[in-house]
Phi, psi and omega in degrees: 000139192294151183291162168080357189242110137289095143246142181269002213288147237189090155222234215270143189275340171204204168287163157216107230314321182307340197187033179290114193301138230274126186313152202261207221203151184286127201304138167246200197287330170283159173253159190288135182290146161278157207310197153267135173053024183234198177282146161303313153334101190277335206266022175305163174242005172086355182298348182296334201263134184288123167301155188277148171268115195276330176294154171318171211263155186285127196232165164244173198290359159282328182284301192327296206298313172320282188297321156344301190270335177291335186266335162298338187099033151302108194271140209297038170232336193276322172258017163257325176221047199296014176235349187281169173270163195286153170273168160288120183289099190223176201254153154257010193192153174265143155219145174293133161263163168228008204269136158318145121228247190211106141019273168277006156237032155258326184276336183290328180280020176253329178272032194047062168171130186297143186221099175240128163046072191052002200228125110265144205235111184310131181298345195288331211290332186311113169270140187249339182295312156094023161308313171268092190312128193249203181272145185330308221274317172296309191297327177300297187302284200304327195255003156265011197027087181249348162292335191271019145295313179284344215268322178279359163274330152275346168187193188296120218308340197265023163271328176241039167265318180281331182300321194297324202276320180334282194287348164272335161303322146348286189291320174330285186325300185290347244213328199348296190256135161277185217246187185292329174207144176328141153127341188304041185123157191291325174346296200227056157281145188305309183284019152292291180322296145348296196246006154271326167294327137358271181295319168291340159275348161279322207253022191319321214297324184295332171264006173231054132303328210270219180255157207301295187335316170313305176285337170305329206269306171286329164303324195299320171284321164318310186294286258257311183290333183272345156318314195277300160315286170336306179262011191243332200271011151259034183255357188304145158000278177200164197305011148282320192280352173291321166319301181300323201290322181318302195319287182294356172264321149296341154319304177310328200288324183293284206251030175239138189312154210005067177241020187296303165311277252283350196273303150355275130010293186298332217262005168231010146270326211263323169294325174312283182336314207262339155340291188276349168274334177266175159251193191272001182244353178125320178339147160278148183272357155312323184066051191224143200280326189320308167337311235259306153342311167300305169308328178256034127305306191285316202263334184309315181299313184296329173271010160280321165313299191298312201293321176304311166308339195073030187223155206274137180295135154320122169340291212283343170266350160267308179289005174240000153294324174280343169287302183303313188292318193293333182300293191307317179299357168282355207249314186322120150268164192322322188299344190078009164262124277248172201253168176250091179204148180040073164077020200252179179238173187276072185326150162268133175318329178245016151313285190294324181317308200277344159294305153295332163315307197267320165295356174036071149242123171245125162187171154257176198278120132356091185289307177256064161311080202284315174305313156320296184121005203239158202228132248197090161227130165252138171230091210027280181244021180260175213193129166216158180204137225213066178313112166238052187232162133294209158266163162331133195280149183333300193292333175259355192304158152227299190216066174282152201244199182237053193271354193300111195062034161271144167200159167219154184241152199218104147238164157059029188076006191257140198279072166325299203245192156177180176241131177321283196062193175092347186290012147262000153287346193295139191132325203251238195283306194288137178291161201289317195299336172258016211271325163304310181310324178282331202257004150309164154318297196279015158265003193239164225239089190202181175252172184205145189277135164072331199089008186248156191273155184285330177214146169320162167229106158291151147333171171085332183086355177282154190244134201243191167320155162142265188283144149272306198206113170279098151302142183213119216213119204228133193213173166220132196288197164206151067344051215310317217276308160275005157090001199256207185173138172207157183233157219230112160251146163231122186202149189233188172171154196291350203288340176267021183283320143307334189252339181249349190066055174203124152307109239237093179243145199236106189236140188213126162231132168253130172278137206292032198218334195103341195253350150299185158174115196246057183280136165226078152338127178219150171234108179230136182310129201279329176238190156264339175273105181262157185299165150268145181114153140253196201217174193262156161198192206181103198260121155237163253188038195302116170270150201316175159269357172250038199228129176267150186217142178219148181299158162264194199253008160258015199013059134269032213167118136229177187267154174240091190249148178252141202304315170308348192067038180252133194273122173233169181248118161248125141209148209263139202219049174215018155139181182292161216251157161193099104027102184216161209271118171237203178204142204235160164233125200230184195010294212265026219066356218214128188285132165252172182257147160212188199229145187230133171280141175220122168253139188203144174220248214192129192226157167300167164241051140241358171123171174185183165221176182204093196257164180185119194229136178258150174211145182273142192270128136088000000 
């Protein structure tokens, strides 16, 4: 279990008169859809799965020795043929991708212009040098070349050869040399570097078509970034991009000619790494879904290398795939598209579908990601999902948020509640200036003190003082006189406890039919000596982009409707109801205007509750 999570889950000897769920509302006739490519059965919990061996791959004692003098800086032709002549530098093998990529920003670069996140951006316009610093979410696409996945996803590949050899000559031009060491610019940040060398040994066939001089020029580079790679890659960014640098260089080792150390080399860093990048239940400790897409992209390629090679991927490295999928599929809503946490946006079902498609991974989605952090209830065709973490600690954050005990609701695949998300989308259509705003508390559908975040948000994407420690306590209810049943997350956490002298505890029970949702906000003295005064707060309540909402006429409540044409009920029993202007991010990146319930007054620092129930009508 991750440092900072108490869990307690337990279960329950009975109802508990305090929070007994509400008699129930007439069922409805669908069953909840299943996820993509996995089982239908939403409630494994993954226990099944046997943790992965994190050690280096078992070698015999000439690979040892081998890999040993390559990591000293032997160089692999002297310990592949130390008598042979040098080889040429050429691919030994094509490789089929299998990773998705997006289409309709493959058609924009054949009509000149990169297109992330809604923003096009003209290639002339483009510093390839990356001296005039362009927005994150571009500088990630152009210098890792993650374009030429879309550029071969629109059409037939000898249609996007020239665009492709066009922008590498580009970059090629600006780019000449690597620099001595890591940091000179996003170019030769590891995890670019990485997963641009990645790609130019998966997308060979769109940048070695041309005429010889070219291609000679680009192998010549090919060599020179996986050279580069070999001594650089424990200076990366952070453990996804140390992934990445791994990624590419076993990759070099599989399909560049005497690359057998250097393959050696890769492939007992690359276990280390992803060893220091997850927990034990599979999660990446960014605790981010994007984070978590990414990883298993970068090994869906690398077992595409081997296959083009014709050599079977390492076991352990197959068990961290199969790890890495059921957690991102706890994030699914019925629709099969992603939840909005920790800087991710609501990726579209079938990005992820076609993502799991490609790791041929079938399993289900993970009710209780306890290291992750994250909480998992499906109730027939309803869908809750429940942050029960700190945030990430600073060294794995890219865009840690202050989300802690944020949650969202889904039915029939239709979003009810949500979170903004999108703050690692900043750059495209959402401006870069709101990319802190998103990664607050109050962009997340949780209470918040004051108006101050539950854990500081730093520049950077970095994460500052506040939540520590979570308690977690998951139960399931029974009802004997009606037959019914729901189940009660219960959870607290620290973070307003220095600066308000208060504890932030949270209970949300869903009913096993769905049509219910029973939340009680509580603020409890942190000591026994509690402050005096009060301090302001504020429960919000970010609604789906497709849900119409109108007050009710005592504005304690509002109606709720959803695009299925299902009537739900919000109401509140901590004070008036208010409407107020949110921002939702959505599939593609791109900021929608929606609308948030928000209730808020002024509570003592002795503490208060706050209940509130949505229920589905008729």
């Amino acid at each position: 279990m991750s440092a900072g999570v108490v869990d307690t889950a337990s279960p329950s000897p009975g109802p508990n008169p305090a929070v007994t769920p509400a008699e129930p509302a007439e069922p409805s006739a669908a069953a909840e859809p299943a996820a993509p490519v996995v089982d239908a059965d939403q409630s494994g919990t993954g226990r099944a799965l046997a943790l992965v061996d994190f050690s280096p791959p078992s070698v015999g004692a000439g690979e040892r020795l081998i890999r040993f003098a390559y990591r000293l800086g032997v160089p692999g032709t002297m310990l592949s043929s130390p008598f042979g002549k040098k080889a040429r530098t050429r691919l030994l093998a094509t490789v089929h991708n299998t990773v998705p990529g997006d289409a309709c920003a493959g058609t924009a670069l054949r009509a000149g212009h990169f297109l992330v996140h809604g923003a096009k951006t003209p290639i002339a316009q483009v510093d390839f040098a990356g001296a005039g610093r362009v927005t994150p979410p571009l500088e990630r696409v152009v210098h890792s070349f993650a374009w030429l996945t879309d550029l071969e996803a629109c059409g037939p590949r000898e249609q996007g050869t020239a665009t492709a050899e066009r922008i590498l000559g580009a970059w090629l031009q600006a780019n000449p040399k690597p620099p001595a060491k890591p940091g000179k610019g996003p170019a030769w940040a590891v995890g670019n570097t990485g997963a641009r060398l990645m790609n130019w040994l998966v997308h060979a066939p769109l940048i070695l078509s041309g005429e010889k001089a070219f291609r000679l020029r680009v192998l010549a580079h090919v060599a020179e970034t996986a050279r580069w790679l070999d001594r650089h890659v424990h200076s990366a960014e952070d453990k996804l991009a140390e992934v990445s640098g791994w990624c590419g260089i076993v990759a070099a080792g599989l399909l560049l000619p005497e690359g057998r150390p250097r393959r050696l080399y890769g492939e007992a860093g690359l276990m280390k790494a992803l060893g220091e990048l997850m927990g034990d239940d599979g999660g990446v400790l960014s605790r981010s879904p994007i984070a978590q897409m990414e990883a298993i992209a970068l090994l869906v390629r690398l077992r595409n290398c081997y296959k083009a090679t014709r050599r079977d991927p390492e076991p352990s490295m197959e068990r961290v795939i199969e790890m890495l999928v059921p957690p991102l599929l706890a994030l699914c809503h019925g629709d099969g598209s992603l939840g909005s946490w920790q800087g991710g946006w609501a990726v579209s079902a079938a990005d992820v579908e076609a993502l799991v498609k490609a790791s041929e991974v079938r399993t289900r989605p993970l009710r209780e990601v306890r290291q992750w952090g994250y909480q998992r209830v499906a109730a027939h065709r309803t869908i809750l999902q429940f942050d029960t973490a700190p945030p990430p600690m600073p060294g794995d954050a890219r865009y840690g948020c202050a989300s802690t005990l944020a949650f969202e609701f889904s039915h029939a695949g239709h979003r009810l509640f949500v979170n903004c998300g999108g703050a690692a989308s900043g750059g495209g259509l959402v401006p870069v200036r709101l990319e802190q705003g998103l990664r607050a508390t109050a962009a997340h559908s949780t209470l918040t003190l004051d108006d101050a975040n539950s854990t500081a948000v730093l520049i950077n994407g970095m994460i500052g003082a506040g939540v520590t420690a979570v308690d977690v306590d998951r139960k399931t209810l029974e009802q004997e006189k009606s037959g019914t049943s729901a189940t009660r997350l219960e959870a607290s956490h620290n973070g307003y406890a220095a600066r308000y002298g208060l504890t932030h505890r949270r209970i949300l029970i869903v009913r096993d039919d769905g049509s219910e949702l029973r939340g009680e906000d509580m603020l409890l003295p942190a000591s026994r000596k509690g402050k005096r005064g009060k301090v302001g707060f504020a429960i919000r309540f970010h609604l789906g982009p497709e849900v119409e909402v109108a007050l009710t006429e005592d504005g304690h409540g509002a109606a709720i409707l959803l695009p299925d044409q299902s009537y739900w009920q919000f109401r509140s029993g901590a004070g008036p109801v208010e409407i107020e202007d949110s921002l939702w991010v959505d599939g593609q990146g791109r900021p929608v205007a929606t609308q948030q319930l928000v209730i808020q007054g002024m509570v003592s620092r002795g503490g208060g509750n706050f209940g509130w129930l949505l229920k589905k009508m008729g």
